[in-house]
Chimera marker file (.cmm) of the C-alpha trace (Angstrom):
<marker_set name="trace">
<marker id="1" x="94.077" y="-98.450" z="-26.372" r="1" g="1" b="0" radius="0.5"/>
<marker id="2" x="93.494" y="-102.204" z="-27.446" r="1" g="1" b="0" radius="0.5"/>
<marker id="3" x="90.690" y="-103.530" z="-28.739" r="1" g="1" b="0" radius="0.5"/>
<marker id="4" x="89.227" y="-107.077" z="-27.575" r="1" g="1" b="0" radius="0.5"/>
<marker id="5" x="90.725" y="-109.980" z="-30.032" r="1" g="1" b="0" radius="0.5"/>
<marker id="6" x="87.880" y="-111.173" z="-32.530" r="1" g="1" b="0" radius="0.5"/>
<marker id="7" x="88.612" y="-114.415" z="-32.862" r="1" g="1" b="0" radius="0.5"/>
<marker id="8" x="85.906" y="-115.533" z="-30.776" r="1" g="1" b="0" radius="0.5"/>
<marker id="9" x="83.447" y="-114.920" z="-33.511" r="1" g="1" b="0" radius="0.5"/>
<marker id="10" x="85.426" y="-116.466" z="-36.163" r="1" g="1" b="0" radius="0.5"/>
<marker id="11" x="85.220" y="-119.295" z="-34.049" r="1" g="1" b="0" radius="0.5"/>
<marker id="12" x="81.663" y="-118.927" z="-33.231" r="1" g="1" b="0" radius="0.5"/>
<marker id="13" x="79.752" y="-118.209" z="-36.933" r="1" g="1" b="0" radius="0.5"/>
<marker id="14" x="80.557" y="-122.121" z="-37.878" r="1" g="1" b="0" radius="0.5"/>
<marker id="15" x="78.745" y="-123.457" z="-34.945" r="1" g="1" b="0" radius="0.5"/>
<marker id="16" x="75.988" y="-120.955" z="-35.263" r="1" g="1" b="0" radius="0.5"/>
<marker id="17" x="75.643" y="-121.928" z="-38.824" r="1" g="1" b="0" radius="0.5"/>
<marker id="18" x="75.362" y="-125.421" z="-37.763" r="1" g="1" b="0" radius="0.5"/>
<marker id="19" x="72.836" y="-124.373" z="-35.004" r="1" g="1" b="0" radius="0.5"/>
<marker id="20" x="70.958" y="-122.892" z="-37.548" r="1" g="1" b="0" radius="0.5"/>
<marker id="21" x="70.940" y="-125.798" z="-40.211" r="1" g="1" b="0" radius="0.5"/>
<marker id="22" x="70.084" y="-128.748" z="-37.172" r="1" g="1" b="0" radius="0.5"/>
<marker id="23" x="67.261" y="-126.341" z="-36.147" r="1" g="1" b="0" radius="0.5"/>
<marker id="24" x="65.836" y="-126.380" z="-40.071" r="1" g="1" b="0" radius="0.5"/>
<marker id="25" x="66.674" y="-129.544" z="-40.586" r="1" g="1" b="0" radius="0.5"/>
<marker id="26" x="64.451" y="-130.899" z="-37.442" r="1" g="1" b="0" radius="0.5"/>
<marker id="27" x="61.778" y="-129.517" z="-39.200" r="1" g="1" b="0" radius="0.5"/>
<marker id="28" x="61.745" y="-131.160" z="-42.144" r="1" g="1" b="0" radius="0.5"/>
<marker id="29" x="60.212" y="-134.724" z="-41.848" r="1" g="1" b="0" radius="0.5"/>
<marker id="30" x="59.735" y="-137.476" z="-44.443" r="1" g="1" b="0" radius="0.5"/>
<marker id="31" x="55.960" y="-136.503" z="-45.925" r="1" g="1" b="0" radius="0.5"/>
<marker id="32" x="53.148" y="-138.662" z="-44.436" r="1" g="1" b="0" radius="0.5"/>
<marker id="33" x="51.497" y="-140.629" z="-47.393" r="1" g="1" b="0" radius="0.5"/>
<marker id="34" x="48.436" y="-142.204" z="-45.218" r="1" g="1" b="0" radius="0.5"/>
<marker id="35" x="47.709" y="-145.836" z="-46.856" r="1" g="1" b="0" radius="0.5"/>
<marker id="36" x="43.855" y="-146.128" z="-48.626" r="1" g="1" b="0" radius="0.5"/>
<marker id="37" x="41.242" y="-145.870" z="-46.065" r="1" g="1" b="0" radius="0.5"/>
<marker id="38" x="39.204" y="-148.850" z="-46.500" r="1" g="1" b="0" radius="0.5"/>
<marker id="39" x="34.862" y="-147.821" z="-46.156" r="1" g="1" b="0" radius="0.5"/>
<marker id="40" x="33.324" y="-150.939" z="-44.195" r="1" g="1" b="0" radius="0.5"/>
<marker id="41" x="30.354" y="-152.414" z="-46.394" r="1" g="1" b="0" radius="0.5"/>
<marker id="42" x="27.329" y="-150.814" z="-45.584" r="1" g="1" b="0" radius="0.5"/>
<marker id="43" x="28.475" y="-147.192" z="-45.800" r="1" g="1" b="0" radius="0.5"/>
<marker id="44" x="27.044" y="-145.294" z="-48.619" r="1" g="1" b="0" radius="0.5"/>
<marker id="45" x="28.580" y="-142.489" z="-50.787" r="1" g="1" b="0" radius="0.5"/>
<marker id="46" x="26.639" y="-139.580" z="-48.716" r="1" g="1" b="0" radius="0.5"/>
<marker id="47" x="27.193" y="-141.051" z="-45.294" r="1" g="1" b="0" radius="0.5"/>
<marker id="48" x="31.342" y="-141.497" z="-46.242" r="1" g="1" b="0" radius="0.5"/>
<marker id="49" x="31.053" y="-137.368" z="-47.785" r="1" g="1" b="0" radius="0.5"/>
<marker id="50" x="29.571" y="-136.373" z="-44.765" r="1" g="1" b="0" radius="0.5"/>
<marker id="51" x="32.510" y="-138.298" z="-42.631" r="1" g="1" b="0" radius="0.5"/>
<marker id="52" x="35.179" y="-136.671" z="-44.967" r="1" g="1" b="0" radius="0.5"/>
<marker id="53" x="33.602" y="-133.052" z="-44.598" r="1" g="1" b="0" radius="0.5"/>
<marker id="54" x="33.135" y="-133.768" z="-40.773" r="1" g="1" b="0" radius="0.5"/>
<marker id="55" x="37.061" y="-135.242" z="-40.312" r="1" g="1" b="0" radius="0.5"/>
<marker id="56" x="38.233" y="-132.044" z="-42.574" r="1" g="1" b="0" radius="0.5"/>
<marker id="57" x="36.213" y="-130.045" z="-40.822" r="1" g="1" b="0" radius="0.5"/>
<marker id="58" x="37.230" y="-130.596" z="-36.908" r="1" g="1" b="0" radius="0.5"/>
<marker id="59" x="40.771" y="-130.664" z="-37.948" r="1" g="1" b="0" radius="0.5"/>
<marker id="60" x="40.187" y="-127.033" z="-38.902" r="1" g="1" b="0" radius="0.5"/>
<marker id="61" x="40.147" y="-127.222" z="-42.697" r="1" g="1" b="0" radius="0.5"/>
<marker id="62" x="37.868" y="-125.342" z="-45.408" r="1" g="1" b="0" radius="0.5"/>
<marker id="63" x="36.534" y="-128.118" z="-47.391" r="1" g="1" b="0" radius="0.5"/>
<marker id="64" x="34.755" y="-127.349" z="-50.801" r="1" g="1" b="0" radius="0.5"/>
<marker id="65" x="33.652" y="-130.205" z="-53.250" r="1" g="1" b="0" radius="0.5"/>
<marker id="66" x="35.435" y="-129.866" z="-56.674" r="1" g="1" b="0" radius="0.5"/>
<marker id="67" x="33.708" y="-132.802" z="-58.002" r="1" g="1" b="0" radius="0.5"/>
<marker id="68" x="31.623" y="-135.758" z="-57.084" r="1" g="1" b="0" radius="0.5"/>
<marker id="69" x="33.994" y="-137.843" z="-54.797" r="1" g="1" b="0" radius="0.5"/>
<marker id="70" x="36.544" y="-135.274" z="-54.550" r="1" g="1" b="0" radius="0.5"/>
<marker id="71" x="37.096" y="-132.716" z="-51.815" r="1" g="1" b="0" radius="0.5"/>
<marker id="72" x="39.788" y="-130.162" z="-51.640" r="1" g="1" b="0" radius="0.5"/>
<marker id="73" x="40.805" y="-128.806" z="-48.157" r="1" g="1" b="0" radius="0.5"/>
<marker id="74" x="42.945" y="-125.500" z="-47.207" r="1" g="1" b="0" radius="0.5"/>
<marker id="75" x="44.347" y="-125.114" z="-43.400" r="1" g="1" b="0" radius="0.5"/>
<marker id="76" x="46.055" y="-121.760" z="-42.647" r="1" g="1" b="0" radius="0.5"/>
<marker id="77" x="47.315" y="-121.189" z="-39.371" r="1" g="1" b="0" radius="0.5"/>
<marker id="78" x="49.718" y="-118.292" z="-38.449" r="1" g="1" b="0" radius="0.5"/>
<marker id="79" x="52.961" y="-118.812" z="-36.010" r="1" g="1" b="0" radius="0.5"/>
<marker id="80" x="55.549" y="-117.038" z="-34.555" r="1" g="1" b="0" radius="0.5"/>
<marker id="81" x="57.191" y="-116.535" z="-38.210" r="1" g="1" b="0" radius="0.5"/>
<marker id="82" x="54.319" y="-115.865" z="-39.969" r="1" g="1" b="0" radius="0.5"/>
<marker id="83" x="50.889" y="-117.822" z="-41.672" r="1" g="1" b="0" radius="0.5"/>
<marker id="84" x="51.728" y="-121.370" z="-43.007" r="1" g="1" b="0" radius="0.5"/>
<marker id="85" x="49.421" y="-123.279" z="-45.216" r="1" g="1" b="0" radius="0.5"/>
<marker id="86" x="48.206" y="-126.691" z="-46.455" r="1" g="1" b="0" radius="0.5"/>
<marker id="87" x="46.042" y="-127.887" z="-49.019" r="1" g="1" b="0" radius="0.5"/>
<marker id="88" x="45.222" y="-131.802" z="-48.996" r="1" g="1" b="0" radius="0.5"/>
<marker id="89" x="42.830" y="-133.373" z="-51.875" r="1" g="1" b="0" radius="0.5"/>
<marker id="90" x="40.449" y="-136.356" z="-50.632" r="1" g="1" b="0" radius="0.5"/>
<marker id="91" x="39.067" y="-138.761" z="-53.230" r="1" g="1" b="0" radius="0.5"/>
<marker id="92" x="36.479" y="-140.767" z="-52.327" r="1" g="1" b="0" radius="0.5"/>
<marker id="93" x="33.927" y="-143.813" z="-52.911" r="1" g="1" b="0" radius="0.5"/>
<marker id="94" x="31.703" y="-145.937" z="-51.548" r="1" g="1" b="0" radius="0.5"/>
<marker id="95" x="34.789" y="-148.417" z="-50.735" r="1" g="1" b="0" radius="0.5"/>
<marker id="96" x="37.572" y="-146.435" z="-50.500" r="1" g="1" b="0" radius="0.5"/>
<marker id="97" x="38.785" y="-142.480" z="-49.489" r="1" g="1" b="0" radius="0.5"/>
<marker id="98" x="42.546" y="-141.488" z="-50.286" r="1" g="1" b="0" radius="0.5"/>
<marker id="99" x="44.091" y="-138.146" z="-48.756" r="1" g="1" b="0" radius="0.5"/>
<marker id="100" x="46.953" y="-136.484" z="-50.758" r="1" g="1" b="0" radius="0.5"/>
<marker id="101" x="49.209" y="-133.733" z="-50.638" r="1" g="1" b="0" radius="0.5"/>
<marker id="102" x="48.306" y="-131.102" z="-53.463" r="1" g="1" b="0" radius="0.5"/>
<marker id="103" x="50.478" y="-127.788" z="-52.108" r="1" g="1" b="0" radius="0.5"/>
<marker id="104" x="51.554" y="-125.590" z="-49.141" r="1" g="1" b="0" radius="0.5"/>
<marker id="105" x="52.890" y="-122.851" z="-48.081" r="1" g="1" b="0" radius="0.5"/>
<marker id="106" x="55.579" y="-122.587" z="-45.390" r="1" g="1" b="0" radius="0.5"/>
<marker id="107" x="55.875" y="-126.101" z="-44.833" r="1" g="1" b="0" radius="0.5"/>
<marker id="108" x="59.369" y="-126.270" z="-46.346" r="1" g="1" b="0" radius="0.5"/>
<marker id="109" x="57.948" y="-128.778" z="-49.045" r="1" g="1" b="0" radius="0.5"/>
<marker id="110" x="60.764" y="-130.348" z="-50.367" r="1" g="1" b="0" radius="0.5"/>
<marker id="111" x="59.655" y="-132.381" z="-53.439" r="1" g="1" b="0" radius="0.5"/>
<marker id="112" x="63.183" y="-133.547" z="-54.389" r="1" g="1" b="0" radius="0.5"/>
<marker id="113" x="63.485" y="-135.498" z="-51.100" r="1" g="1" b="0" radius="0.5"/>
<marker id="114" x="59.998" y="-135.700" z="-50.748" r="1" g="1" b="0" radius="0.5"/>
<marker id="115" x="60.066" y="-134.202" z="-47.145" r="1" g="1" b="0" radius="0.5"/>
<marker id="116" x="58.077" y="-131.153" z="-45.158" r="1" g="1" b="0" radius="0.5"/>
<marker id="117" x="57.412" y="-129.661" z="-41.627" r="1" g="1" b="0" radius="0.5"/>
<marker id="118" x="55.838" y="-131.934" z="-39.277" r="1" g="1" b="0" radius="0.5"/>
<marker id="119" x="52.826" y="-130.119" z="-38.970" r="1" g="1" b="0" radius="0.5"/>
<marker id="120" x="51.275" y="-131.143" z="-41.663" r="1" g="1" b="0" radius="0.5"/>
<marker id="121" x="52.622" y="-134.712" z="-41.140" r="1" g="1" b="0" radius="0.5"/>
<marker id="122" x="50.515" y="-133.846" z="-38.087" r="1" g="1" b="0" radius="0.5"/>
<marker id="123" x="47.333" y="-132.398" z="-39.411" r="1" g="1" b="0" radius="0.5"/>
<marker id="124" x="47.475" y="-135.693" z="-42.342" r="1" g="1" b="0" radius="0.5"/>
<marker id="125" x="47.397" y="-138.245" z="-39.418" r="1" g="1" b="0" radius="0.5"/>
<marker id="126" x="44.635" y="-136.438" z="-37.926" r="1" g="1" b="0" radius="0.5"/>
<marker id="127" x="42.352" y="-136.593" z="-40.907" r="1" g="1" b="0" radius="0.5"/>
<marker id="128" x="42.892" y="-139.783" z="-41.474" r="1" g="1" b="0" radius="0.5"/>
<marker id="129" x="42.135" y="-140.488" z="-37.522" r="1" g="1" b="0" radius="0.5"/>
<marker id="130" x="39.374" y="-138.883" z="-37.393" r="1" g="1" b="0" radius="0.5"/>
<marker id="131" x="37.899" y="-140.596" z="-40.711" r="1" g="1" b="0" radius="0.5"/>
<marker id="132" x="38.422" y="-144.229" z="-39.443" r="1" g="1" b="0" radius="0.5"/>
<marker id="133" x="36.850" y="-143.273" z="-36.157" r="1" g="1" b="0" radius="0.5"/>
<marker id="134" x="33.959" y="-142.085" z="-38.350" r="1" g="1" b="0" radius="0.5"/>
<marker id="135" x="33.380" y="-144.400" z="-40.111" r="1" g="1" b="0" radius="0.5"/>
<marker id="136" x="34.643" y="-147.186" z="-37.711" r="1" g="1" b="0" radius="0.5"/>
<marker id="137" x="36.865" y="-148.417" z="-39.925" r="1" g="1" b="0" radius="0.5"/>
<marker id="138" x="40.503" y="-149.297" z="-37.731" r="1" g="1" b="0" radius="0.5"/>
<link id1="1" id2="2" r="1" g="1" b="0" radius="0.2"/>
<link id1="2" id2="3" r="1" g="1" b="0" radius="0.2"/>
<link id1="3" id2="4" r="1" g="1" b="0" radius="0.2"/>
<link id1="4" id2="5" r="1" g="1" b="0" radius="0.2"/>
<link id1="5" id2="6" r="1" g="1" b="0" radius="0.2"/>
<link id1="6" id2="7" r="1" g="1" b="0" radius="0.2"/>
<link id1="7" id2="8" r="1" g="1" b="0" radius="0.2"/>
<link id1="8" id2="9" r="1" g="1" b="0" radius="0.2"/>
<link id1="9" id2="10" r="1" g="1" b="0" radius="0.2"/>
<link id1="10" id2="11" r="1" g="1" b="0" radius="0.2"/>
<link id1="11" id2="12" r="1" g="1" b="0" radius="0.2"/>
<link id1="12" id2="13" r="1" g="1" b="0" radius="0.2"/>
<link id1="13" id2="14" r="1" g="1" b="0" radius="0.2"/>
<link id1="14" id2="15" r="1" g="1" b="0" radius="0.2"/>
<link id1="15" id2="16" r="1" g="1" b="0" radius="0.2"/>
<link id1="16" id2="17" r="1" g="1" b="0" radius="0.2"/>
<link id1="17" id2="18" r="1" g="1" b="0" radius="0.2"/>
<link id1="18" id2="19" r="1" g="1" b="0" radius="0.2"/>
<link id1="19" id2="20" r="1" g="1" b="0" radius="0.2"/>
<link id1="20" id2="21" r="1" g="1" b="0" radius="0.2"/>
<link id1="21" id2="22" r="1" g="1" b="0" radius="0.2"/>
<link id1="22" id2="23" r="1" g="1" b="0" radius="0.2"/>
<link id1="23" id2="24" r="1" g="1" b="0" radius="0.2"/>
<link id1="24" id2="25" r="1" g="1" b="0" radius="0.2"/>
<link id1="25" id2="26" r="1" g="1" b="0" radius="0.2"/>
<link id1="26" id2="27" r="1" g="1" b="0" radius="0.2"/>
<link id1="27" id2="28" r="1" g="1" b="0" radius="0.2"/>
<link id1="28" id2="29" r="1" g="1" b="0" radius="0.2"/>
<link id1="29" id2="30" r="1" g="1" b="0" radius="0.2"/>
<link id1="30" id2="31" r="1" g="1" b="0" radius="0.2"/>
<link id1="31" id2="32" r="1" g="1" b="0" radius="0.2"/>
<link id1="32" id2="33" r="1" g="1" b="0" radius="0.2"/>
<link id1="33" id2="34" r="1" g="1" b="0" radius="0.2"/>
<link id1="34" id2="35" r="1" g="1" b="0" radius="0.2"/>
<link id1="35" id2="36" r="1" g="1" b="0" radius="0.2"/>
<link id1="36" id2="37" r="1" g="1" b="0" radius="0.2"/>
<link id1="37" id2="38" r="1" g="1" b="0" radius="0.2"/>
<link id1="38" id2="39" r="1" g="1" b="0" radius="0.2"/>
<link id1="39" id2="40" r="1" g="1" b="0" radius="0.2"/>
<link id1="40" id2="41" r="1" g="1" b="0" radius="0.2"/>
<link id1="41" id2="42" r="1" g="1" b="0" radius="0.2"/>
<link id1="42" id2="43" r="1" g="1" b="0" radius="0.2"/>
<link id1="43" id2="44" r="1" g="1" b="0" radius="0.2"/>
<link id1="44" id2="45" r="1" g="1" b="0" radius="0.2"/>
<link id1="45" id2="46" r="1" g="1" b="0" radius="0.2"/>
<link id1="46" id2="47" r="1" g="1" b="0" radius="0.2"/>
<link id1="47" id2="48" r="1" g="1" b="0" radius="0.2"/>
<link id1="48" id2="49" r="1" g="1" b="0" radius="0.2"/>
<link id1="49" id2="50" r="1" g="1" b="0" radius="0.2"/>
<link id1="50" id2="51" r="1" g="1" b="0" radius="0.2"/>
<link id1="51" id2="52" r="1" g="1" b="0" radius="0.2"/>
<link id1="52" id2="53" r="1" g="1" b="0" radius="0.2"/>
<link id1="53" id2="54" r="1" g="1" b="0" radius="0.2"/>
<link id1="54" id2="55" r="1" g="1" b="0" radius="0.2"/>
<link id1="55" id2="56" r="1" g="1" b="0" radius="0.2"/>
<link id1="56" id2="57" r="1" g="1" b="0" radius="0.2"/>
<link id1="57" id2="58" r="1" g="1" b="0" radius="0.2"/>
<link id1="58" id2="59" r="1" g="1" b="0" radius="0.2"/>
<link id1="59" id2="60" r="1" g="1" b="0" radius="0.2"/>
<link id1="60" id2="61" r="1" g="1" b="0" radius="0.2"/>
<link id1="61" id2="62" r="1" g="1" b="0" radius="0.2"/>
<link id1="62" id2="63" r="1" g="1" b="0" radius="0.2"/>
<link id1="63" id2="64" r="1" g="1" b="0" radius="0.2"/>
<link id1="64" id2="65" r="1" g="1" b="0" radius="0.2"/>
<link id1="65" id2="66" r="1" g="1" b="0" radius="0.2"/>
<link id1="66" id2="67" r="1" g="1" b="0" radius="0.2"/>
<link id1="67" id2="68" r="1" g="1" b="0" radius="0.2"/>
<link id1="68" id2="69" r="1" g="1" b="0" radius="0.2"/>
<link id1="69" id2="70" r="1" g="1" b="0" radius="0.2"/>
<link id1="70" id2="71" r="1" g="1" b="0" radius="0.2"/>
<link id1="71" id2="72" r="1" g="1" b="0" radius="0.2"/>
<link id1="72" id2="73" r="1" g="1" b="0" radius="0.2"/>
<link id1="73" id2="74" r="1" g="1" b="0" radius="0.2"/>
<link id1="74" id2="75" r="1" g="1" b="0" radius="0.2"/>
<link id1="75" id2="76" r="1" g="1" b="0" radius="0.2"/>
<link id1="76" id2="77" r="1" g="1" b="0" radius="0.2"/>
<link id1="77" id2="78" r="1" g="1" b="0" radius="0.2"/>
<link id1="78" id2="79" r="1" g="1" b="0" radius="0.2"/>
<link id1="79" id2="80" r="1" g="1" b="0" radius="0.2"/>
<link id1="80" id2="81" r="1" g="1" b="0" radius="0.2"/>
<link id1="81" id2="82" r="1" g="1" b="0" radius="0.2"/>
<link id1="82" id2="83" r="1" g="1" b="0" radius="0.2"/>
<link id1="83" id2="84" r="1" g="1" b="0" radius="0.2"/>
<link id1="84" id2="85" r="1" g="1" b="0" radius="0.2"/>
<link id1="85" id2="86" r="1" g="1" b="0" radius="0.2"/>
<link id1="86" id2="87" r="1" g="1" b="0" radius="0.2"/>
<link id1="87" id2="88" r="1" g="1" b="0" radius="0.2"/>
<link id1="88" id2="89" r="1" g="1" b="0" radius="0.2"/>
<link id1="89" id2="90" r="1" g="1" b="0" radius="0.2"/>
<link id1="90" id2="91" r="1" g="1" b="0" radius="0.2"/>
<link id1="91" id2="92" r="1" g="1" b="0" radius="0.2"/>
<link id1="92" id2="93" r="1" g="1" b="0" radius="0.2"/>
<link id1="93" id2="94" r="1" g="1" b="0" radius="0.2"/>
<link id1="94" id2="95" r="1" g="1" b="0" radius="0.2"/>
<link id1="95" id2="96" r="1" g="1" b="0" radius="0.2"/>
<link id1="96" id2="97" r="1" g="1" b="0" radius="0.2"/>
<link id1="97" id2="98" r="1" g="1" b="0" radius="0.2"/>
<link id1="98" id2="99" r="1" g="1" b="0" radius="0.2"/>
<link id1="99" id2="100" r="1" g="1" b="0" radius="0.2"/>
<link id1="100" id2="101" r="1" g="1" b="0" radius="0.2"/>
<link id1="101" id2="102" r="1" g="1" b="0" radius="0.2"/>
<link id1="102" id2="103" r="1" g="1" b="0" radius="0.2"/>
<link id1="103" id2="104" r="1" g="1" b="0" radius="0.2"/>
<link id1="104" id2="105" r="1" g="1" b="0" radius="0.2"/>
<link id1="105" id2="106" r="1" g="1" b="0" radius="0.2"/>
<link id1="106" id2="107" r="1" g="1" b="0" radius="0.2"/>
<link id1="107" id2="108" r="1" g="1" b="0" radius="0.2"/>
<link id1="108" id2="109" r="1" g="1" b="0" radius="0.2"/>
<link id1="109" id2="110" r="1" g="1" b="0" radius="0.2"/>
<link id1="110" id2="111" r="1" g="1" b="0" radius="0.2"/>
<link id1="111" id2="112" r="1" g="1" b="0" radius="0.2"/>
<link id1="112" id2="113" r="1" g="1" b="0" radius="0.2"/>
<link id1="113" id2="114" r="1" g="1" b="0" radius="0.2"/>
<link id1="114" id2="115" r="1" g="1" b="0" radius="0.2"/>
<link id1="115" id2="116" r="1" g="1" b="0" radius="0.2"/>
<link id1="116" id2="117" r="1" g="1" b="0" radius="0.2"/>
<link id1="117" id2="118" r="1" g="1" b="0" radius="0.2"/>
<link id1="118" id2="119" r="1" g="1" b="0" radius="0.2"/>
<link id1="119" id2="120" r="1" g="1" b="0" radius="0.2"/>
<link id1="120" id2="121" r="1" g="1" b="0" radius="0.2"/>
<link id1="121" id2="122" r="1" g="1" b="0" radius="0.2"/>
<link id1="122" id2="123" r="1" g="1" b="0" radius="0.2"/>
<link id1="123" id2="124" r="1" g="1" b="0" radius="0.2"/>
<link id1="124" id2="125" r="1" g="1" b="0" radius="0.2"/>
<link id1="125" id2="126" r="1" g="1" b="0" radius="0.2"/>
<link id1="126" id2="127" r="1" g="1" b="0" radius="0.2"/>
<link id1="127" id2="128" r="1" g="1" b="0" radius="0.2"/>
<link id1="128" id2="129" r="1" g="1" b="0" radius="0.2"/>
<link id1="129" id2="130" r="1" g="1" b="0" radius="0.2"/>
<link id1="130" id2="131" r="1" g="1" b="0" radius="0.2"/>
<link id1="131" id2="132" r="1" g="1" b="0" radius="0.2"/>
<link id1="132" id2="133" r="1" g="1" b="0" radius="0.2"/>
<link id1="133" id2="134" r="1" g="1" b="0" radius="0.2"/>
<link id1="134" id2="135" r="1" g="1" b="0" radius="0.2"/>
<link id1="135" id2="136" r="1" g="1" b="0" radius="0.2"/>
<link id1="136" id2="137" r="1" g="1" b="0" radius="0.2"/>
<link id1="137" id2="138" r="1" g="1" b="0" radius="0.2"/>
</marker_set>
């Protein structure tokens, strides 16, 4: 009796291990560092909070003041491979509001090349939308 040759899969496994590293690699994105959000005059310290909580809040993140002028945020969602997590910190003033990466959890975080999965590249510009929109400032 013969058997079928093998060969095929020692062809094969490179180009699967390729398919696997492209697929990875497309989800790791250059992180999304959102410029200083610039508070039009008039806008007080309160009415800016309540913008930040409101932005943080509609984008599906638990928001929880850690001091005055700084908010820290936590989005979980789960996926087909599991739960992956952010956690963004907002500082804020009267004249300015700055949103910054502070940790996750299966984003593929890659601080050496400073890149992670696009959903939080995603979730970052949303924030930030949503806070200009707020406070009208484009």
């Amino acid at each position: 009796m013969q058997y079928p040759s093998r060969n095929w899969l020692i062809v094969l496994l490179p180009f699967l291990a390729l398919l696997a590293m492209s697929a990875q690699a497309s989800k790791h994105d250059p992180m999304y560092v959102p410029e200083p959000i610039e508070v039009p005059s008039g806008k007080g310290f309160d009415e800016v909070r309540k913008v930040v909580r409101k932005a943080l809040f509609d984008e599906g993140f638990s928001a929880h003041d850690i001091a005055s002028g700084d908010i820290e945020a936590k989005r979980t969602k789960s996926g087909k491979n599991g739960a992956y997590s952010a956690v963004v910190k907002v500082r804020f003033d009267s004249r300015t509001i700055r949103i910054s990466y502070k940790s996750s959890d299966g984003l593929y975080y890659d601080a050496t090349d400073n890149t992670i999965h696009s959903t939080y590249n995603k979730w970052v510009r949303n924030i930030e939308k949503r806070v200009r929109r707020g406070l009208g400032a484009y």
